[in-house]
Gaussian input, Z-matrix of N, CA and C with variables (Angstrom, degrees):
# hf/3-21g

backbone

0 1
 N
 C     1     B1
 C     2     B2     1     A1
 N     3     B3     2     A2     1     D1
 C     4     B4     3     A3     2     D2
 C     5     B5     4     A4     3     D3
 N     6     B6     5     A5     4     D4
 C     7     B7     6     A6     5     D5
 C     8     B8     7     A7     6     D6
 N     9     B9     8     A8     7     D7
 C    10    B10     9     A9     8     D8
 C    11    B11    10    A10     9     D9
 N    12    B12    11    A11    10    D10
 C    13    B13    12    A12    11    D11
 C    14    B14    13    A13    12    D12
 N    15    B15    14    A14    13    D13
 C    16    B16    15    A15    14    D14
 C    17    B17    16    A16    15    D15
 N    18    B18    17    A17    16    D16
 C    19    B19    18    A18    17    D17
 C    20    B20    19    A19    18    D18
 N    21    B21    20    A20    19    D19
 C    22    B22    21    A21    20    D20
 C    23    B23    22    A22    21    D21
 N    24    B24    23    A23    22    D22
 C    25    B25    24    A24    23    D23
 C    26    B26    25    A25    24    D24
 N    27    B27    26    A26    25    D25
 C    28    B28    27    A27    26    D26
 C    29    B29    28    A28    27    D27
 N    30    B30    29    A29    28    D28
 C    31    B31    30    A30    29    D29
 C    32    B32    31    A31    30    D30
 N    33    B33    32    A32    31    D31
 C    34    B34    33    A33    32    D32
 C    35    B35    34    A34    33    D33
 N    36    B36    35    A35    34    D34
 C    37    B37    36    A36    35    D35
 C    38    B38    37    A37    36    D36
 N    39    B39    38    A38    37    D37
 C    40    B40    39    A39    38    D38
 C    41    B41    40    A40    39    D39
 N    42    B42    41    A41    40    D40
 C    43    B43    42    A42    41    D41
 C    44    B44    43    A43    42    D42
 N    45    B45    44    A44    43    D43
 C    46    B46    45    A45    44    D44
 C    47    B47    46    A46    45    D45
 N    48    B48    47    A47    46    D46
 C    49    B49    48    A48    47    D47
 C    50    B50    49    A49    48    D48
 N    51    B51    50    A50    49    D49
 C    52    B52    51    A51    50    D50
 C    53    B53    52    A52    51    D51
 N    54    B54    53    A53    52    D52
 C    55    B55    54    A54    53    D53
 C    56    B56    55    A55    54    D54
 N    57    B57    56    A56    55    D55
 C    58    B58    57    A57    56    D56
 C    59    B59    58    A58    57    D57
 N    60    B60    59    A59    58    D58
 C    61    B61    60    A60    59    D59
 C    62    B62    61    A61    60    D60
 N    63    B63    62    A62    61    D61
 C    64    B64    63    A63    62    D62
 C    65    B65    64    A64    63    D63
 N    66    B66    65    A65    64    D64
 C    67    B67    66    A66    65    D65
 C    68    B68    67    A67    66    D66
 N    69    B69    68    A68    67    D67
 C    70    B70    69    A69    68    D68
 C    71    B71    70    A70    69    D69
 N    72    B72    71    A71    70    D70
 C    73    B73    72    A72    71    D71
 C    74    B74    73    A73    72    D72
 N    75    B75    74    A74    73    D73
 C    76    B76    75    A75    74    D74
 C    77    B77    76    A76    75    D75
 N    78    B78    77    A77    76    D76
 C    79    B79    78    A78    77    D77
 C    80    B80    79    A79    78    D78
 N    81    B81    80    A80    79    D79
 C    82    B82    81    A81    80    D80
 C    83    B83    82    A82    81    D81
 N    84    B84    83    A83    82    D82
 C    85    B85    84    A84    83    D83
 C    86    B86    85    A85    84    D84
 N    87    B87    86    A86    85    D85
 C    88    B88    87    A87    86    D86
 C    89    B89    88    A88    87    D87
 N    90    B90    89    A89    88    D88
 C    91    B91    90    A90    89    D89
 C    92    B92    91    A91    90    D90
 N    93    B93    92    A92    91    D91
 C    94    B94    93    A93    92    D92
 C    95    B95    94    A94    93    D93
 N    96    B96    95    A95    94    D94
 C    97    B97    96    A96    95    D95
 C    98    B98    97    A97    96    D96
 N    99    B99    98    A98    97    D97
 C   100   B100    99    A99    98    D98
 C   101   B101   100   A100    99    D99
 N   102   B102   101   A101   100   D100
 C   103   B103   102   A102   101   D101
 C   104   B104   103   A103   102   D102
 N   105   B105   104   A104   103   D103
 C   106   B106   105   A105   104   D104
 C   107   B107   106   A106   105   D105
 N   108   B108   107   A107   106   D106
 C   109   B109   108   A108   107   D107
 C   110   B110   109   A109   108   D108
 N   111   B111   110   A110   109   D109
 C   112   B112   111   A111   110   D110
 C   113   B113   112   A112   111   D111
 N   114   B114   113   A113   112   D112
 C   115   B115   114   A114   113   D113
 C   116   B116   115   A115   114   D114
 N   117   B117   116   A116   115   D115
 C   118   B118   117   A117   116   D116
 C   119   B119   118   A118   117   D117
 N   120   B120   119   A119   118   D118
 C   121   B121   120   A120   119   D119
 C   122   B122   121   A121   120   D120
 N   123   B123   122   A122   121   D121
 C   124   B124   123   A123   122   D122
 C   125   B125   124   A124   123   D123
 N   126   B126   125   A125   124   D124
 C   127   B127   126   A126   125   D125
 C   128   B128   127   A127   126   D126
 N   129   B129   128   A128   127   D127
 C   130   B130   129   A129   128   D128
 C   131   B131   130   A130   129   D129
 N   132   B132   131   A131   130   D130
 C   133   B133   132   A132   131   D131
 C   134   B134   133   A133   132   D132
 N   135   B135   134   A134   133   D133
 C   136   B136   135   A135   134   D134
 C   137   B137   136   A136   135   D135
 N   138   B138   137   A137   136   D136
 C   139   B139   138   A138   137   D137
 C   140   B140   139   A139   138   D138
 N   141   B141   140   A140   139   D139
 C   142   B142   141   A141   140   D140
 C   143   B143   142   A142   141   D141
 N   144   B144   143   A143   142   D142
 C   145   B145   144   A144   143   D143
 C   146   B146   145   A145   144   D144
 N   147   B147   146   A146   145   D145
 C   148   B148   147   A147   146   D146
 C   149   B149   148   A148   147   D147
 N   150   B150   149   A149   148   D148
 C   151   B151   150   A150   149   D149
 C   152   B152   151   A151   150   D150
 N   153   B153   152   A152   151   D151
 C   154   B154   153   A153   152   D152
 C   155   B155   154   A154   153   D153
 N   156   B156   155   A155   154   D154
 C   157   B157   156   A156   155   D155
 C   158   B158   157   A157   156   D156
 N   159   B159   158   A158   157   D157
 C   160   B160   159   A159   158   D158
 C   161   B161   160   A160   159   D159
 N   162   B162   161   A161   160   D160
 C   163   B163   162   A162   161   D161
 C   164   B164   163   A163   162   D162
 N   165   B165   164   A164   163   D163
 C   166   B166   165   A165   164   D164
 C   167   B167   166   A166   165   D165
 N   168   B168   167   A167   166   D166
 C   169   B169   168   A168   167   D167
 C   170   B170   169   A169   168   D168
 N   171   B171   170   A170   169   D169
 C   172   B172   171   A171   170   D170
 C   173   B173   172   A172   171   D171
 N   174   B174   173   A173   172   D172
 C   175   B175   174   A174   173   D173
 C   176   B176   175   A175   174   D174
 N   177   B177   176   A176   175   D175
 C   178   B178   177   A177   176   D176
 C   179   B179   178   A178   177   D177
 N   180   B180   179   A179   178   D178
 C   181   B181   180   A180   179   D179
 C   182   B182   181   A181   180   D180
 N   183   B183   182   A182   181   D181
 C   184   B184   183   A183   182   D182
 C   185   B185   184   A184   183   D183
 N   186   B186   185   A185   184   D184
 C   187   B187   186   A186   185   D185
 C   188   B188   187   A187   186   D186
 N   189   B189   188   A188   187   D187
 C   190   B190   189   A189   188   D188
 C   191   B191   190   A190   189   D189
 N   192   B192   191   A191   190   D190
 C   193   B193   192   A192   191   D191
 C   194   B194   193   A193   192   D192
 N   195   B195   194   A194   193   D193
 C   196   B196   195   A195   194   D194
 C   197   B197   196   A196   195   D195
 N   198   B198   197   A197   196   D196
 C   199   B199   198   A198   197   D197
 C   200   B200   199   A199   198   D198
 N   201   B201   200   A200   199   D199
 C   202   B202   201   A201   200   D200
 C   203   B203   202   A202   201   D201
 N   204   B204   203   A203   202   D202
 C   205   B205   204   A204   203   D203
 C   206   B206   205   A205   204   D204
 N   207   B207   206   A206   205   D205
 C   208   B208   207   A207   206   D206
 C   209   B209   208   A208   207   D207
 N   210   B210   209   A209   208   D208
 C   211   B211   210   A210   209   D209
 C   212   B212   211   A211   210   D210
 N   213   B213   212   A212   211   D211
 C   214   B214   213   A213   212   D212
 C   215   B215   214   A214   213   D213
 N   216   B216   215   A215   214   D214
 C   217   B217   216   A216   215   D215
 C   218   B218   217   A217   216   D216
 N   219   B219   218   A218   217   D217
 C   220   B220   219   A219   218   D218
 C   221   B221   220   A220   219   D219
 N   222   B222   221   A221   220   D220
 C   223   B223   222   A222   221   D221
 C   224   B224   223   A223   222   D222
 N   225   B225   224   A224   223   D223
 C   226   B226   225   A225   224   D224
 C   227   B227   226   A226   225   D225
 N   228   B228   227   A227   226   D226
 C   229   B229   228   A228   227   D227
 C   230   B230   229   A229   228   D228
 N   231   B231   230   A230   229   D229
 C   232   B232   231   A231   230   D230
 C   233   B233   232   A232   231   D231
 N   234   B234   233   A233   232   D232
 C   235   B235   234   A234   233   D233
 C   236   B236   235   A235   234   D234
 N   237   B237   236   A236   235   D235
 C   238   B238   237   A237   236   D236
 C   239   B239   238   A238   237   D237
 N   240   B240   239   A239   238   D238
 C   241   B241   240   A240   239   D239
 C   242   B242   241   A241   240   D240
 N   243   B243   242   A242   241   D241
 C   244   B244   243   A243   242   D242
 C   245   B245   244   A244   243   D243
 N   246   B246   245   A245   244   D244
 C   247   B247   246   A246   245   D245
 C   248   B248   247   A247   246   D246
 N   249   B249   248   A248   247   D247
 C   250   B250   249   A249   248   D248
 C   251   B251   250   A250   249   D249
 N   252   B252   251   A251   250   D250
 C   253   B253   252   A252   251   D251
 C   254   B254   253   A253   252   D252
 N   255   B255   254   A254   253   D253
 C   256   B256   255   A255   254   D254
 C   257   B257   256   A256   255   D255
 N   258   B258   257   A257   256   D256
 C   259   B259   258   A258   257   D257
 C   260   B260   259   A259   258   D258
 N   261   B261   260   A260   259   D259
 C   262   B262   261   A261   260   D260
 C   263   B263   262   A262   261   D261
 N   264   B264   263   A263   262   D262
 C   265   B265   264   A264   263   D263
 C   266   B266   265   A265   264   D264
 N   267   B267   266   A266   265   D265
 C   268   B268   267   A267   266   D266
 C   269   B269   268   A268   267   D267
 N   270   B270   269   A269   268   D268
 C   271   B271   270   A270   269   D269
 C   272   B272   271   A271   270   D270
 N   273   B273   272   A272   271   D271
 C   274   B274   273   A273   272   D272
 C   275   B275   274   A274   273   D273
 N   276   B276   275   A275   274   D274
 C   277   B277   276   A276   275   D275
 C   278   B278   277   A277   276   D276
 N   279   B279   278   A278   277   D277
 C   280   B280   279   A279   278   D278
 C   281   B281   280   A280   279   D279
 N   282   B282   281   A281   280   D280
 C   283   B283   282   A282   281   D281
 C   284   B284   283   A283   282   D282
 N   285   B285   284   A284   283   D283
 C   286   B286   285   A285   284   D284
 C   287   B287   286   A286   285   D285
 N   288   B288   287   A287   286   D286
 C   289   B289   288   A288   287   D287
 C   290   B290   289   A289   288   D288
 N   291   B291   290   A290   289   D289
 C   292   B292   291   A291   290   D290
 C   293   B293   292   A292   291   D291
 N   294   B294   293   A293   292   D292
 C   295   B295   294   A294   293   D293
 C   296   B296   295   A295   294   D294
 N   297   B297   296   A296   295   D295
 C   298   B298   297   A297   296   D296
 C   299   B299   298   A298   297   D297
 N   300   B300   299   A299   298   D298
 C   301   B301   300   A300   299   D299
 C   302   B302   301   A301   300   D300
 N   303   B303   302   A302   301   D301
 C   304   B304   303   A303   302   D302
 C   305   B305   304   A304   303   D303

   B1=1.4464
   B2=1.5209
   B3=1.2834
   B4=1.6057
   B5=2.2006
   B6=1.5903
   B7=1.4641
   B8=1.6017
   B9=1.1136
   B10=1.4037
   B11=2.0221
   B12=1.5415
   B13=1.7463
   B14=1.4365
   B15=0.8979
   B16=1.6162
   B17=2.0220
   B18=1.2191
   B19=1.4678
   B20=1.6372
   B21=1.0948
   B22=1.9951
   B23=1.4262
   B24=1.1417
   B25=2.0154
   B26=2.1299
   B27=1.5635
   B28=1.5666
   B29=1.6656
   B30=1.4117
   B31=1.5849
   B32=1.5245
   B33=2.0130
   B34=1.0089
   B35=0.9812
   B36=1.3075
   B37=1.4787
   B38=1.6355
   B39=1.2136
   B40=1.4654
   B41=1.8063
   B42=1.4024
   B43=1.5859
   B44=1.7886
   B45=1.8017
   B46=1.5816
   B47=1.9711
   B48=0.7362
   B49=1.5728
   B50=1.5605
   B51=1.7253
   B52=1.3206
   B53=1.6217
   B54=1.0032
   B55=1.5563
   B56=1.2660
   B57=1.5072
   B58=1.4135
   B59=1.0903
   B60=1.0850
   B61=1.7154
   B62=1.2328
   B63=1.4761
   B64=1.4097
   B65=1.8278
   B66=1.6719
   B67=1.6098
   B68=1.7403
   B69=1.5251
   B70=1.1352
   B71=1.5946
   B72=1.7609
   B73=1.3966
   B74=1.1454
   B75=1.9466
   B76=1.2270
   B77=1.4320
   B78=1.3943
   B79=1.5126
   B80=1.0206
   B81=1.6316
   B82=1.2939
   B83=1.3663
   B84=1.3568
   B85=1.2399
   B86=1.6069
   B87=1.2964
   B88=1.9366
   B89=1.8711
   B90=1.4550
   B91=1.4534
   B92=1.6918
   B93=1.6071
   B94=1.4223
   B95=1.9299
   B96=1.4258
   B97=1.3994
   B98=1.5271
   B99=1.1863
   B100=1.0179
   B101=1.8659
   B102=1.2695
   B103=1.5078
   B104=1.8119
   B105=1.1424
   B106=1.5493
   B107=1.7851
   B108=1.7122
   B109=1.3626
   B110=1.4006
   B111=1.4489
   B112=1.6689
   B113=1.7344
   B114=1.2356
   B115=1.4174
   B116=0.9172
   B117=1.8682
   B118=1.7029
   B119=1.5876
   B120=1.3870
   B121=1.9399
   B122=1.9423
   B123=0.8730
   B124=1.2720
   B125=2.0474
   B126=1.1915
   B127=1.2075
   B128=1.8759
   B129=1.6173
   B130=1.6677
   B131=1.8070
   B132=0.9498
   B133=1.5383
   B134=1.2918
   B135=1.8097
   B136=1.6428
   B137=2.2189
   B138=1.5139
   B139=1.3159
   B140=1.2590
   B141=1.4662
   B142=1.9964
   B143=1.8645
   B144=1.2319
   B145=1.6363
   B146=1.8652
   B147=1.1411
   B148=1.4122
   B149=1.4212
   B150=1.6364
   B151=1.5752
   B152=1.6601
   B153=1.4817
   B154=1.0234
   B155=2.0826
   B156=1.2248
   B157=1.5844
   B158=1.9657
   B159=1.0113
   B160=1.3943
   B161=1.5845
   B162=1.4547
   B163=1.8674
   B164=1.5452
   B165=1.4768
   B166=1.9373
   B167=1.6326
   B168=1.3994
   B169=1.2155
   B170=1.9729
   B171=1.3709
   B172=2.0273
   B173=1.4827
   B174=1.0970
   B175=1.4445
   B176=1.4053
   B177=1.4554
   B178=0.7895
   B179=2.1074
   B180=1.0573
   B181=2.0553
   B182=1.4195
   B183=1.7998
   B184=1.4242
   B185=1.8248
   B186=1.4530
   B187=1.6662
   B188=1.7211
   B189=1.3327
   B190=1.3905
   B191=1.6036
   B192=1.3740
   B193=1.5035
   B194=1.4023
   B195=1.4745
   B196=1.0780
   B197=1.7090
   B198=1.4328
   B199=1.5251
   B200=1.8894
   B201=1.2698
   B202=1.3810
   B203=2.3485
   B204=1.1361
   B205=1.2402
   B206=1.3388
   B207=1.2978
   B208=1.5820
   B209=1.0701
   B210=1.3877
   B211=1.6769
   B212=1.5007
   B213=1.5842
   B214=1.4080
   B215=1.6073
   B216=1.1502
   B217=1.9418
   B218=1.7743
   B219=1.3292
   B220=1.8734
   B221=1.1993
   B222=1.8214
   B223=1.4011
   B224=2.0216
   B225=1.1955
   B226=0.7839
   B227=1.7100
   B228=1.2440
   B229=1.3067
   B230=1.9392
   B231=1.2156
   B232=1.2382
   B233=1.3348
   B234=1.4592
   B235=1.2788
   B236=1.8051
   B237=1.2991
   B238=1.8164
   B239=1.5457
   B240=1.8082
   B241=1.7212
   B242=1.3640
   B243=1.5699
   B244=1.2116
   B245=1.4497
   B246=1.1377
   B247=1.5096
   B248=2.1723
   B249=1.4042
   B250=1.4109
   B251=1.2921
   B252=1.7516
   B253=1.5682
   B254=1.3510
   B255=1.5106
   B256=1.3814
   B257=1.8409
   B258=1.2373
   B259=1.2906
   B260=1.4508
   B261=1.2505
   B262=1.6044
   B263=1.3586
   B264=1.5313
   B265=1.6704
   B266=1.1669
   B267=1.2573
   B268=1.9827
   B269=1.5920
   B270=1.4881
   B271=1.3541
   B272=1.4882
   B273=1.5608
   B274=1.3349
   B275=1.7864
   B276=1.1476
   B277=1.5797
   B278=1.0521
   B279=1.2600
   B280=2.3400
   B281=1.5453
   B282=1.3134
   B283=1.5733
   B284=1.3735
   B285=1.2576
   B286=1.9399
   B287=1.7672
   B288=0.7184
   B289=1.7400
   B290=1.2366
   B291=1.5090
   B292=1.9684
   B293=1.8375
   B294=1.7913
   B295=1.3748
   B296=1.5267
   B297=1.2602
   B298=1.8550
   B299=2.4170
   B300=0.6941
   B301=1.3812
   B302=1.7317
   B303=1.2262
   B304=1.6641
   B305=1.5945
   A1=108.02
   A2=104.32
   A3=91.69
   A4=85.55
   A5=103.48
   A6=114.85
   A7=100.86
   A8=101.41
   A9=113.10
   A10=98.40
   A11=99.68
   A12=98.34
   A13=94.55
   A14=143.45
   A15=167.67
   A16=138.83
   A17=83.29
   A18=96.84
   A19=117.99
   A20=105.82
   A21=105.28
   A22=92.05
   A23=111.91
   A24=114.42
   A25=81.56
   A26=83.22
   A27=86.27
   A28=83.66
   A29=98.13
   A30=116.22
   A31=106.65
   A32=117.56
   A33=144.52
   A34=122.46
   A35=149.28
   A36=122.56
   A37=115.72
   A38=121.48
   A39=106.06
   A40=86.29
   A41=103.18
   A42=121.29
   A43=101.93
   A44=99.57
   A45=110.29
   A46=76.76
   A47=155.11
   A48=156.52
   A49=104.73
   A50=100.92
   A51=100.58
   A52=113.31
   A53=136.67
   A54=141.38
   A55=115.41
   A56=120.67
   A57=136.39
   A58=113.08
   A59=135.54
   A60=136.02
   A61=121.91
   A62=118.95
   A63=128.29
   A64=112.62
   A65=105.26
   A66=113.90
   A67=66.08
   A68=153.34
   A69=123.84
   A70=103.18
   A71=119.48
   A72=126.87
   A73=120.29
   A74=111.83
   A75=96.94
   A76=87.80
   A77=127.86
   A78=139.97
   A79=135.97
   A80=134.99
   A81=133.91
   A82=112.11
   A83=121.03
   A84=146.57
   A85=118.64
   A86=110.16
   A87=134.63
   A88=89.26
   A89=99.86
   A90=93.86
   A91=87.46
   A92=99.63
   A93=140.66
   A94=79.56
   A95=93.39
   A96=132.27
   A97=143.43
   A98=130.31
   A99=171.07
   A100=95.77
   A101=111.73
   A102=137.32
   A103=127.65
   A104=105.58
   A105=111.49
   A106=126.92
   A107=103.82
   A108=96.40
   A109=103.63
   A110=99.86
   A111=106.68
   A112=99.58
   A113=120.37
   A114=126.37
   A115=102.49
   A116=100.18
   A117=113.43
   A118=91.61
   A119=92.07
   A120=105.78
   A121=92.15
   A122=111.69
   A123=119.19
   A124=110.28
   A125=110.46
   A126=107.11
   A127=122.14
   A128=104.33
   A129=113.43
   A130=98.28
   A131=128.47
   A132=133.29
   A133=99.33
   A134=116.75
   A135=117.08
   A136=99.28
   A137=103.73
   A138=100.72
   A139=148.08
   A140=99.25
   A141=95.87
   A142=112.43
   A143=91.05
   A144=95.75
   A145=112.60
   A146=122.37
   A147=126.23
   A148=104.01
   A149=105.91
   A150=120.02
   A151=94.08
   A152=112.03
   A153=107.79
   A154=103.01
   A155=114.70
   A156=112.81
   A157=96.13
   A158=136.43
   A159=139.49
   A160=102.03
   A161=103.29
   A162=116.78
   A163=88.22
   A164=125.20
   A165=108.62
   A166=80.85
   A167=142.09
   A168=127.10
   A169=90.71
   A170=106.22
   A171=101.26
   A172=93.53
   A173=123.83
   A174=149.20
   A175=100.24
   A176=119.13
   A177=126.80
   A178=115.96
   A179=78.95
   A180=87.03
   A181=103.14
   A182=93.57
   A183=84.91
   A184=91.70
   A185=126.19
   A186=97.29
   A187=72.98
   A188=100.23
   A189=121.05
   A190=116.84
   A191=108.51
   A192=109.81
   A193=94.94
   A194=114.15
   A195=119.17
   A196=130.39
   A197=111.30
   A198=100.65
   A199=119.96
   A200=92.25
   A201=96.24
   A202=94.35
   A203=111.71
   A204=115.48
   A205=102.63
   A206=133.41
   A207=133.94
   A208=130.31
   A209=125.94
   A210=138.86
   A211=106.15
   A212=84.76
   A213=109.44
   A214=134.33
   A215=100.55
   A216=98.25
   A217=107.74
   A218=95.36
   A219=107.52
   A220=116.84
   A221=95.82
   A222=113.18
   A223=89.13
   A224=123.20
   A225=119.16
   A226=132.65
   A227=110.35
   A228=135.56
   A229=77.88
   A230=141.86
   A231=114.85
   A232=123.21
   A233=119.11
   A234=109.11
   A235=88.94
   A236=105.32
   A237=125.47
   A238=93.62
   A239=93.73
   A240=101.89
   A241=100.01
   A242=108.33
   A243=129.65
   A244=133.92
   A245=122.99
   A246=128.10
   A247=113.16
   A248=102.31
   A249=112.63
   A250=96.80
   A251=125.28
   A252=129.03
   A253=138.26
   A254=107.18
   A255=102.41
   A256=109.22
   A257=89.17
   A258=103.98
   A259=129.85
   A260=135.90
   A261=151.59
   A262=108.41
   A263=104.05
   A264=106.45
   A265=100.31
   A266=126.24
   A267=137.53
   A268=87.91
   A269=104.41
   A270=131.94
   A271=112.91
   A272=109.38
   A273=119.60
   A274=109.16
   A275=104.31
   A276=101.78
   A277=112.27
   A278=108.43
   A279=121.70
   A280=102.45
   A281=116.32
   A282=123.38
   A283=68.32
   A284=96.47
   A285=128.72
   A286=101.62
   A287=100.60
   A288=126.67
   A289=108.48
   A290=85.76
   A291=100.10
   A292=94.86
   A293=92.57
   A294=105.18
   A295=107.91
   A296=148.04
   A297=139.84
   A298=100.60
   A299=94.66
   A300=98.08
   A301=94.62
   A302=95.39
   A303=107.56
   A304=112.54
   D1=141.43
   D2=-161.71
   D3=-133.33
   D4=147.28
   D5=-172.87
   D6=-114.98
   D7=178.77
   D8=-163.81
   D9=-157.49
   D10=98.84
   D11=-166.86
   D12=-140.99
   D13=165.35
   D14=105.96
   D15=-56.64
   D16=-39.09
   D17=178.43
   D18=-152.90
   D19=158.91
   D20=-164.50
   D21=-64.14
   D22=130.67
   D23=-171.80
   D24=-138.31
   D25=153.05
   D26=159.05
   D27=-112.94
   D28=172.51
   D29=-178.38
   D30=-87.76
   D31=135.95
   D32=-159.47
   D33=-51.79
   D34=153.98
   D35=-173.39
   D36=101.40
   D37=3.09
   D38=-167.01
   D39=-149.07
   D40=133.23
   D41=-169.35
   D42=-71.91
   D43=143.57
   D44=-162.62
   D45=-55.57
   D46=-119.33
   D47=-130.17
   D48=-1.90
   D49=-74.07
   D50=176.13
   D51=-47.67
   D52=-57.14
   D53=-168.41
   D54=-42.01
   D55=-36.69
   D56=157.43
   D57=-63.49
   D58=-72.79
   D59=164.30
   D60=-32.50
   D61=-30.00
   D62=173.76
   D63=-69.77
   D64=-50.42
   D65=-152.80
   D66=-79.00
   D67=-60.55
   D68=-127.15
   D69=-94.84
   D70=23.09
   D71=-171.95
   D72=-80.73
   D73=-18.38
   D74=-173.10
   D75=-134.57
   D76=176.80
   D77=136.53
   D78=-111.42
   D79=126.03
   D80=-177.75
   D81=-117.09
   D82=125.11
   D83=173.58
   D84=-135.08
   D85=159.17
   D86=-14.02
   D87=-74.10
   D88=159.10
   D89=-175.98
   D90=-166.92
   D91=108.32
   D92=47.93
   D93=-107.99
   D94=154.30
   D95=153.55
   D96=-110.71
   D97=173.00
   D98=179.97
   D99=-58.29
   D100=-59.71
   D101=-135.74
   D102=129.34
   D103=-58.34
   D104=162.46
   D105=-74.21
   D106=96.92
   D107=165.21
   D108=-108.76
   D109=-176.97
   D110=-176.30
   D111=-137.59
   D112=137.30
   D113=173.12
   D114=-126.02
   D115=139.83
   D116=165.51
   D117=-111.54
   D118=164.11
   D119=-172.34
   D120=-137.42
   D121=172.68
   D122=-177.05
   D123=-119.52
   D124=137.15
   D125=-161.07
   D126=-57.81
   D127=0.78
   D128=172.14
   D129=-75.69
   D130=-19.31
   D131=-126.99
   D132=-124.40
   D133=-0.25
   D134=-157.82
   D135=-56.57
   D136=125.44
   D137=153.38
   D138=-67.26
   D139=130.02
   D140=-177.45
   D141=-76.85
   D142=-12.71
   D143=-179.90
   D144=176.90
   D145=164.35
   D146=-178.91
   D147=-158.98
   D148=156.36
   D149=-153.39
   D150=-161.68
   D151=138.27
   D152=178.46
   D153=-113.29
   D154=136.70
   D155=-165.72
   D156=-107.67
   D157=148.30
   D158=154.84
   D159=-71.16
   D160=-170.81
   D161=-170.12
   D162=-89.40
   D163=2.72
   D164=-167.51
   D165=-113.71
   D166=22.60
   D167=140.77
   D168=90.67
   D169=23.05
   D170=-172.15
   D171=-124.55
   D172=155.88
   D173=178.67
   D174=-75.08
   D175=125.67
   D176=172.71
   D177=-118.42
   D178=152.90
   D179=-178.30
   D180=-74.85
   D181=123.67
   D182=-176.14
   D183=-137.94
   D184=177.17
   D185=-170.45
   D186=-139.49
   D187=107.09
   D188=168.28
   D189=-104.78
   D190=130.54
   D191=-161.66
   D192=-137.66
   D193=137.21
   D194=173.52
   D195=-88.49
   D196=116.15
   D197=-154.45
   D198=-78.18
   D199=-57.32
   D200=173.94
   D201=-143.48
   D202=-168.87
   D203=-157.16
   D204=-78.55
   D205=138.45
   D206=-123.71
   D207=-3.86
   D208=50.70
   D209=170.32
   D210=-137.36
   D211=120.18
   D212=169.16
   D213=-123.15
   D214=153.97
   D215=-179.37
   D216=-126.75
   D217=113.81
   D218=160.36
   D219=-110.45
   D220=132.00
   D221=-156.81
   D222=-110.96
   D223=111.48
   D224=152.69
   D225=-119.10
   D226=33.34
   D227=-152.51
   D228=-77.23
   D229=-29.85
   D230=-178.94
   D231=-89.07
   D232=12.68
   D233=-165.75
   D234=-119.54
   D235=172.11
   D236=-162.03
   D237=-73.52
   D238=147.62
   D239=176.29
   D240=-57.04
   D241=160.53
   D242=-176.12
   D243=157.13
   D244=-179.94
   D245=160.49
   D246=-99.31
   D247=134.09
   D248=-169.61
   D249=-141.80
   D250=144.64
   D251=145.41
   D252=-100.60
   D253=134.17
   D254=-171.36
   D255=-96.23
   D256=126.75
   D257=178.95
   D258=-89.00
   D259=88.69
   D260=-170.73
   D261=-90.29
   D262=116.45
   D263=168.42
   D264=-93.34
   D265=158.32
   D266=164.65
   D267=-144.03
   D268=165.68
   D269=157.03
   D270=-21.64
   D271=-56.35
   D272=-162.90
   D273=-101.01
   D274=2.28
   D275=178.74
   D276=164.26
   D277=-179.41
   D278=159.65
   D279=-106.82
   D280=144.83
   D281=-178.37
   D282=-129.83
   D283=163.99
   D284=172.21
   D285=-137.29
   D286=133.23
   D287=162.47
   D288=-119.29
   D289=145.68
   D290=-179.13
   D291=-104.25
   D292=129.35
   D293=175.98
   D294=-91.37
   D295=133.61
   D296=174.41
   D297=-108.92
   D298=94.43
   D299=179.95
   D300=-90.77
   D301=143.11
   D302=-165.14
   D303=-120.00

């Protein structure tokens, strides 16, 4: 599945309140990286799924493991320096974060 974005957007449809509540649901650190970040999410925010996209809008392999209960680790240490978005579904939407792999 391939996206087509410009800037970290949550998807349309969901009131500026929620949208704030959404971008401030999770945290990703350290960022830019290595390849390995780690996100915590907060338990309103639980994900139905996550996908990491490159800048050409394509899914890229990423080996996301879930650590303990909203803690997570994405390993993208095999794919080329760059900028990538991570894509988070919840109940209430998709947020995107910009990944910077260095």
């Amino acid at each position: 599945q391939d996206y087509d974005f410009i800037l970290d957007e949550i998807t349309a449809g969901i009131t500026t309140g929620l949208v704030k509540e959404m971008s401030e649901a999770f945290v990703l650190y350290p960022n830019p990286s290595d390849g390995i970040f780690r996100m915590r999410m907060n338990q309103q925010a639980a994900a139905s799924g996550m996908e990491v996209i490159n800048m050409l809008g394509q899914k890229v392999q990423a080996g996301i493991q879930k650590i303990s209960e909203g803690e997570w680790q994405l390993n993208l240490s095999g794919q080329p320096k760059g900028v990538y978005k991570l894509m988070v579904r919840t109940a209430q939407g998709t947020v995107s974060q910009t990944l910077m792999v260095k």
